[in-house]
Structure formats: structure tokens, C-alpha cells
C-alpha positions in Angstrom: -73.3 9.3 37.7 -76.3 12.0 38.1 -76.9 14.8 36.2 -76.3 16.6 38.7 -72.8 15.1 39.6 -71.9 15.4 35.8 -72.4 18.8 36.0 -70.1 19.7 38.8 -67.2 17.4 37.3 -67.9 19.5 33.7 -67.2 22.9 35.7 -64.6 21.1 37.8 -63.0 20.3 34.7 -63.6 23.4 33.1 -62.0 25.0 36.1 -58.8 23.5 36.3 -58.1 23.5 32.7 -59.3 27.3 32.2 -57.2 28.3 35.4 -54.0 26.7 34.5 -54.1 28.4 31.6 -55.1 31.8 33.1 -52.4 31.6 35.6 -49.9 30.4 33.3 -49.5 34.1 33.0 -49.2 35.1 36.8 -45.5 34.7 36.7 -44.8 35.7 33.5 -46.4 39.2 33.3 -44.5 40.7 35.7 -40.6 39.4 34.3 -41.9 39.6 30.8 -42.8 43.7 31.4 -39.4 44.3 33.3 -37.6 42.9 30.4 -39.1 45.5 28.2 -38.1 48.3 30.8 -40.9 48.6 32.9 -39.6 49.7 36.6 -41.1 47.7 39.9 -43.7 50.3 40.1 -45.4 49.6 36.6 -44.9 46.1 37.3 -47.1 46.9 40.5 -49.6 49.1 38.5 -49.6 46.5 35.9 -50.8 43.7 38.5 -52.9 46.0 40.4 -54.8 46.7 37.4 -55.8 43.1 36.6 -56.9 42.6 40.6 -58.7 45.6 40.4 -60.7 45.1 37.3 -61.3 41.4 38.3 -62.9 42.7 41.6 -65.0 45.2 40.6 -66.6 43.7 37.6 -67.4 40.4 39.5 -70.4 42.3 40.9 -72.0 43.0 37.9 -70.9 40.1 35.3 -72.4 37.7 38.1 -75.3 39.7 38.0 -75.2 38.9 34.7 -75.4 35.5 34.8 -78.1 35.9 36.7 -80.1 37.7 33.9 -78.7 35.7 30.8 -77.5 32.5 32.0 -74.4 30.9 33.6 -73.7 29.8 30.4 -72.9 32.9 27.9 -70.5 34.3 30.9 -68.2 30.7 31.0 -67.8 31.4 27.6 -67.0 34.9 27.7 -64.9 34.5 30.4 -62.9 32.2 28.6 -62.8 33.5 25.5 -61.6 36.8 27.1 -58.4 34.8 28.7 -57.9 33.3 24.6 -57.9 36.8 23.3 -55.7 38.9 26.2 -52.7 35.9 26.2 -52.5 36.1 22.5 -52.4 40.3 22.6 -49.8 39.4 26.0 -47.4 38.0 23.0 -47.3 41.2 21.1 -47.9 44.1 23.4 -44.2 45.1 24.9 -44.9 48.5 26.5 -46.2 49.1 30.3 -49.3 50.9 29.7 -50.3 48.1 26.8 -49.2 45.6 29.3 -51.8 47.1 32.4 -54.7 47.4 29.5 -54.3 44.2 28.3 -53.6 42.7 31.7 -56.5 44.3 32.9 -59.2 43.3 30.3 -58.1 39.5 31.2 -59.2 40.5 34.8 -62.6 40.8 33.1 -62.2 36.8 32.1 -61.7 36.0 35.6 -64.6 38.2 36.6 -67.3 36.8 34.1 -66.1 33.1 34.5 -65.6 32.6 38.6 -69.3 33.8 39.8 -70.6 31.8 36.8 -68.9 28.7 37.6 -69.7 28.6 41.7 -73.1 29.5 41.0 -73.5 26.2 38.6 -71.6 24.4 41.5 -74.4 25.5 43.4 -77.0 25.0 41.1 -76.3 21.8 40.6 -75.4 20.2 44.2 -77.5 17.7 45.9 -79.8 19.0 49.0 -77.4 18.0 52.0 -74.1 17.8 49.5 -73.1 21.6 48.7 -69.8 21.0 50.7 -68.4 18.5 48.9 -69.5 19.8 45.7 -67.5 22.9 46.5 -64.7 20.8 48.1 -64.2 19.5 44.4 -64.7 22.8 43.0 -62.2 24.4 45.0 -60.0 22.0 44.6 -59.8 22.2 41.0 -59.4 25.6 41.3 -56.3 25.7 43.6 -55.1 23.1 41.4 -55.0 25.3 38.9 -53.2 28.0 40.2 -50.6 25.6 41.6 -50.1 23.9 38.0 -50.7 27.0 35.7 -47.5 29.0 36.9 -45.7 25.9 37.1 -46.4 25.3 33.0 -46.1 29.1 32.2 -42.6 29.1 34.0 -41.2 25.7 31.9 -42.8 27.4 28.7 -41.1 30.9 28.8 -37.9 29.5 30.1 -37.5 27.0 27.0 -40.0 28.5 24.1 -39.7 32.1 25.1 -42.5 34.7 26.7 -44.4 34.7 23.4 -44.9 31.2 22.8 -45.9 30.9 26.7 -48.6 33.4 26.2 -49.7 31.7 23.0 -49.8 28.1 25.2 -51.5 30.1 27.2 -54.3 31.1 25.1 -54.6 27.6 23.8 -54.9 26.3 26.9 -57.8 28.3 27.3 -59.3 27.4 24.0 -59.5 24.0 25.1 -61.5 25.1 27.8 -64.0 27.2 25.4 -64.2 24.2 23.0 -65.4 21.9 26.0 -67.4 24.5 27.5 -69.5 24.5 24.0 -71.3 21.0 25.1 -72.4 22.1 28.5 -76.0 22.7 28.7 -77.6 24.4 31.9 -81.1 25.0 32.2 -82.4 29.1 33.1 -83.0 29.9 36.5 -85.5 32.8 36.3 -86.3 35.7 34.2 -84.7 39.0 34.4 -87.3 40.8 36.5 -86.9 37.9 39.1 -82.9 38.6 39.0 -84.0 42.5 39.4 -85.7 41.4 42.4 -83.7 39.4 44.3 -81.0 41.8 43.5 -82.7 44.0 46.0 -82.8 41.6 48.5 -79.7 40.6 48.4 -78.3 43.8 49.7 -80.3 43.6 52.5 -79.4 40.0 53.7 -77.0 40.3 56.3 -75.8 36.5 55.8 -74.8 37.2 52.5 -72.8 40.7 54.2 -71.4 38.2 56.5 -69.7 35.5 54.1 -68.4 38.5 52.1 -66.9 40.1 55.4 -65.5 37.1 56.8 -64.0 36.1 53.0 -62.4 39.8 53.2 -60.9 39.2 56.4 -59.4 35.8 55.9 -58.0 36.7 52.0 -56.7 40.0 54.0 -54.2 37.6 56.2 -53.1 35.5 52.7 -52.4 38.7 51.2 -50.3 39.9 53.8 -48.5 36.2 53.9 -48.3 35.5 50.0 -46.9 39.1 49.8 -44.1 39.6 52.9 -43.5 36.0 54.0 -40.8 35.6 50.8 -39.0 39.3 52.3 -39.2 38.0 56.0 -37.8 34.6 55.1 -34.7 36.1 52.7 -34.2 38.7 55.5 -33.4 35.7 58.0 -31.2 33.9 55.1 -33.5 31.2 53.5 -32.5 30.0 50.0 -34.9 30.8 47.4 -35.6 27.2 47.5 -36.6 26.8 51.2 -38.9 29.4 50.7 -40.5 27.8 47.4 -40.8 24.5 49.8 -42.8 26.5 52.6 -45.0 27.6 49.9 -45.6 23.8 48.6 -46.3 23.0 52.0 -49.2 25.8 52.4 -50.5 25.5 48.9 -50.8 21.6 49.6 -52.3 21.7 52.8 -54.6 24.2 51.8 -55.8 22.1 48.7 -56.4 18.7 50.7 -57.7 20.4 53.4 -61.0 20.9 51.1 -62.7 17.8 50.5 -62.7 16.6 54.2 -63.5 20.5 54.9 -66.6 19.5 52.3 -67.5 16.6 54.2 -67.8 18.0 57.6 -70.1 20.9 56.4 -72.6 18.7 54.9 -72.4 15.8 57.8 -72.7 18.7 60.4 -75.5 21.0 58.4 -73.3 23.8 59.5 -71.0 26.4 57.7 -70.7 29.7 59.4 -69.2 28.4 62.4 -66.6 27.0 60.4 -66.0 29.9 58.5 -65.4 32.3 61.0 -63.3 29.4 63.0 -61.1 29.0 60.2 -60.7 32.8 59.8 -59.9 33.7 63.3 -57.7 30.5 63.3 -55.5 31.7 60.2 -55.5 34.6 62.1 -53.7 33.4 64.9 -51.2 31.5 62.6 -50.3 34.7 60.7 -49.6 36.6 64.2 -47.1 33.9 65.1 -45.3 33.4 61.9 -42.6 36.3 62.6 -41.8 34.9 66.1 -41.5 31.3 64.4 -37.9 30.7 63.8 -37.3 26.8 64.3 -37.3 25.3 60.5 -39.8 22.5 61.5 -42.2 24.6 63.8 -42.2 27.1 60.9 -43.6 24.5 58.9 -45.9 22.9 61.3 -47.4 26.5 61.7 -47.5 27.3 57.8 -49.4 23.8 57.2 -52.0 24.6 59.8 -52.5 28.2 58.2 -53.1 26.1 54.9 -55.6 23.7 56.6 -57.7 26.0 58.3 -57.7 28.4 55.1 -58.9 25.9 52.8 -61.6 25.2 55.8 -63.0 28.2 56.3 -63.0 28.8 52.3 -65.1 25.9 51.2 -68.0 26.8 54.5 -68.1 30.4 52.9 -68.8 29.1 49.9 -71.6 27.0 51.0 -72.8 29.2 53.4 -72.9 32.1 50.5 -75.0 29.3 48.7 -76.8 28.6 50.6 -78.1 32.6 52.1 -80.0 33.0 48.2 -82.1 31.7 46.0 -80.8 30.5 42.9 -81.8 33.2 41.0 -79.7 35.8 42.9 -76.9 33.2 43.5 -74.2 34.7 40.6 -74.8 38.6 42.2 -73.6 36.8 45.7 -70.5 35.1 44.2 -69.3 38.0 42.2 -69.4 39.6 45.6 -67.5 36.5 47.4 -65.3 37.2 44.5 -64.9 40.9 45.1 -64.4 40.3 48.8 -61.5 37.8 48.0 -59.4 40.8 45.4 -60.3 43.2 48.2 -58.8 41.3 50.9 -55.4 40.4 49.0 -55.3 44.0 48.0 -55.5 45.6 51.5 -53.6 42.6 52.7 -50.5 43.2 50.0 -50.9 47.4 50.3 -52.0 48.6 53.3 -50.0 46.3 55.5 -46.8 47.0 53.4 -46.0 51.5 54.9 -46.6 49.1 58.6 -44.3 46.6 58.1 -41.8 49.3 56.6 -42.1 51.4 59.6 -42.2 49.0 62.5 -41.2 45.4 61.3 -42.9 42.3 60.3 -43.7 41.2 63.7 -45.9 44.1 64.4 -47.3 43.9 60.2 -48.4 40.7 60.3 -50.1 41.4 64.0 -52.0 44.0 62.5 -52.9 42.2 59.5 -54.4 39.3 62.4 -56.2 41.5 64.5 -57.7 43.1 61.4 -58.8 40.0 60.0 -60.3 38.9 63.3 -62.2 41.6 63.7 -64.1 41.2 60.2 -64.5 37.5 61.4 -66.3 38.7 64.6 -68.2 41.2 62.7 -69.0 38.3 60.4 -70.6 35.9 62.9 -72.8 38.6 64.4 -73.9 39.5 61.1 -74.8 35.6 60.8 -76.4 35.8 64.1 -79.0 38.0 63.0 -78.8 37.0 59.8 -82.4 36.2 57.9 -81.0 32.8 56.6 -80.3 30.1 58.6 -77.4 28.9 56.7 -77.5 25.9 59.0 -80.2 24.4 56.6 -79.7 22.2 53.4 -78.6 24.2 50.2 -81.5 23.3 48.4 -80.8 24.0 44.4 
């Protein structure tokens, strides 16, 4: 194995077991604050205040990395999920809660940009898509497994010796993240430089527009999918199973997805064509009714998802140099807690007022429309992200 490949499987690795950890918590939070006697709106505020902290420190903590090294902000990162699961076990009220849940949002927001930058970093001239297939597949694989472990661990050890697995879980992750070695990629003033260039590239606008637009439709599925289903009388286990079915497609969607972009030497188009196809999918899901089609319909959502989210990726890497590359993912990172967060609030007074048919339209239209504005952004873009990422 290269160097180069032993670097991605170390942050592959480092992914998964730092995200399973994380996300142990994901279901937990919210049950664990209502059992103290925190009402459905804390619980909201208490979520809302981990996505919002995650998205608008990604910016600058990838920035960050830029200036000090991918390495310091992995550790930080994780050490910040060790310290906020073991304060999870002993803080009880809602306001303690949102702090604490919060300054974990930070551990998410110093370790993502770091890690897809390395992924980046590290890649092979022609092979950035598989390398963020893997990457992205770890990841997902994560968040499938952590809530999975958190669940088993509250249910039989209690909510504070989940959050304690929880934050030795992520411990692991610190202790193996203490042997990886990556080199520098420039000095400060070069990150200060780029910085300003960055702005001004409209190829890096476009992958953050299109990754808005299609987290915008997930948010509005993750979040009213479970309400539409119960509405039409679907067991809570039926709806768990058309969630296994989109998680799963989504995750082995990614390394063919990784393939094709690096045979083909293109991302953008399949970025914006897996956008505007989710798109499509999330209008038709209210008007699906037949159990199998339902399904068929859900998978393909999954497939084209996990697409058009590995070719942003790339295509993000692939717009910078690597000196400016952990500024661009914190921003890919942003987009993504942006998009859920317009896609699980703004769509919710629609779908209140007029129904889920005409919600989840909206949400589709809205989403194409960033994914249009994406490809002409690409189109005059000043990166041809057609070429080989080039570390």
C-alpha cells in the first residue's frame, strides 16, 4: 500500500470510529432531555443549537487547518466529542443540555473539513473519487452504526453510561489519531491569500450551492417522511425499513459513484444530476402509495444522493489549491447544516398549511433551482473541475 493510500484508510478509519461515537448521541440527546422535563420545543432548541454551531464554525476551524495543520484540528475535534459526552452524563437541565450539545457541534466542525481535506491531500492525480467514495462511506457508516450502539447502550446500561461509551469511543479515535503524521501545506500568509481567492471562485460558490440544495431535499425527507408515513398507518417498523433501504442505497451508491468520476474526469455534471434527480424523487414521494414503488422510489433517492455527494466533494477538491482546501470544506460543511436546517424549518409552516404533497414540491423546486444556479456558476466557473485533482 502507498503512502498515500495509508493515509486515506487512517482518516477512513478515524472517521468511522470517531462518527459512531459522535452519533451515538444523536438519539439519545433528545429522549434523555425529555426525561428530565424538557418540552418538544427545548428538545428542538437543544438540536438546533448543535446544527448551528457545527455550521457556522466549519468556516473558520477549516480555515484553521489551513493555517496550523490538518492535524491539531482531528485532535481537537475529537477530543471536543471525549469531553461534551462525558459532561452529556452529568448535565440534566435544558439550557446545560443546548450548551453542552452545542460545544460538541464545535467537534464536528474542527474534525470534518480537516479530515476531507487530508482525503484530498492525499489522493492520487486521477483517483480523488474513489478516495472520497471510501471516505464517505466511512462516514455514512458511522452514522448508521453510531445510533444503533447509543440506542442498545441507553436501553440496557442507562443514558449515562451511553454517553460515557460514547466518549470512549471517541478516545479511541484520539489515541489512534496520535500516530498520524501529515506533512504542512503552506504558511499562514499563503492560507491568508488563498482565502481571498476563494471567495471569488465561483466553482467553489457552485459545489456549496448545489450541496445546499440537495441537503435541503434530505432535510425535508429525514424530517416529514416519518409524519407522512404514520399519517397513512405505517408501523414504526415499516418506516425504520424504508429508512434502511435509503441509508443503504445511499452508502453503496458511493464507491461506484467514486469510480465513475475518476474514469470520466468529470464531477459537476454529476453533481448537479444527482441533485435535480433527488429532486424529482422527493416531489413524487407523497403521491407514492404502493408499498414496493415507495421503495423503489426511496432507493433511487438514496442512489442518486450518495452520487451527487461524492462528485461535490471531488469537484470542491478539486476548484483549490491545497492550501485553501480546509476553508472550502468547512464551507461544503456549512452548506450541508444549512440545507437540513432550511429543509427541516422552513418547509415545516408549508407542509402545516397546505399538506405534504405541496411541502415536499416546494422543497424539489427549491432544490432544483440551487442545482441550476449551481451549474451556471460551474459554467463560468475559473476551474475546470473536469481536470485531475492534483494534490
Amino acid at each position: 500500500m502507498t503512502a498515500a493510500a495509508s493515509l486515506v484508510a487512517v482518516v477512513c478509519t478515524l472517521t468511522f470510529v470517531h462518527f459512531a461515537a459522535a452519533q451515538m448521541r444523536g438519539p439519545l440527546v433528545p429522549l434523555y432531555a425529555v426525561a428530565h422535563g424538557v418540552t418538544a420545543t427545548g428538545v428542538g432548541f437543544i438540536v438546533a443549537a448543535h446544527m448551528a454551531v457545527a455550521g457556522v464554525a466549519s468556516i473558520p476551524l477549516g480555515h484553521a487547518s489551513d493555517v496550523w495543520g490538518r492535524r491539531i484540528l482531528l485532535l481537537s475535534g475529537m477530543a471536543a466529542s471525549v469531553v461534551t459526552s462525558l459532561l452529556l452524563a452529568i448535565v440534566e437541565d435544558g439550557v446545560g443540555l443546548a450548551v453542552v450539545y452545542g460545544l460538541a457541534g464545535l467537534g464536528v466542525a474542527a474534525f470534518t473539513p480537516s479530515a476531507m481535506s487530508l482525503v484530498a491531500d492525499a489522493a492520487r492525480p486521477g483517483a480523488a473519487g474513489r478516495a472520497y467514495a471510501w471516505y464517505a462511506t466511512a462516514h455514512y457508516g458511522a452514522i448508521g452504526v453510531g445510533p444503533f450502539l447509543g440506542g442498545l447502550a441507553a436501553e440496557y446500561l442507562g443514558y449515562p453510561v451511553a454517553f460515557a461509551a460514547s466518549a470512549a469511543g471517541a478516545a479511541v479515535a484520539f489515541v489512534l489519531g496520535l500516530a498520524i503524521r501529515v506533512a504542512p501545506t503552506r504558511g499562514p500568509s499563503a492560507a491568508r491569500a488563498t482565502f481571498r481567492e476563494v471567495r471569488a471562485n465561483p466553482s467553489v460558490w457552485a459545489g456549496w450551492v448545489v450541496a445546499a440544495s440537495g441537503l435541503l431535499t434530505q432535510g425535508v425527507v429525514f424530517t416529514f417522511f416519518p409524519l407522512l408515513a404514520d399519517a397513512r398507518g405505517l408501523s414504526p417498523a415499516a418506516i425504520g425499513l424504508v429508512f434502511l433501504i435509503l441509508g443503504i442505497a445511499n452508502t453503496a451508491a458511493r464507491v461506484p459513484a467514486g469510480w465513475l468520476v475518476d474514469r470520466t474526469q468529470r464531477s459537476a455534471p454529476y453533481a448537479v444530476g444527482g441533485v435535480l434527480a433527488g429532486c424529482v424523487a422527493t416531489a413524487l414521494i407523497p403521491h407514492v402509495t404502493a408499498p414496493g414503488l415507495l421503495l423503489a422510489v426511496i432507493a433511487a433517492y438514496g442512489v442518486v444522493s450518495g452520487s451527487a455527494g461524492v462528485a461535490i466533494g471531488v469537484a470542491l477538491a478539486g476548484a483549490t489549491p491545497p492550501a485553501a482546501r480546509g476553508i472550502v470544506m468547512g464551507g461544503y460543511s456549512t452548506a450541508l447544516y444549512l440545507g437540513l436546517a432550511v429543509g427541516s424549518f422552513a418547509l415545516g409552516p408549508v407542509i402545516t398549511g397546505y399538506g405534504y404533497a405541496t411541502g415536499f414540491g416546494v422543497g424539489a423546486v427549491v432544490g432544483a433551482v440551487g442545482a441550476l444556479i449551481a451549474a451556471v456558476l460551474w459554467t463560468n466557473g475559473a476551474n475546470d473541475v473536469r481536470e485531475p485533482l492534483t494534490a
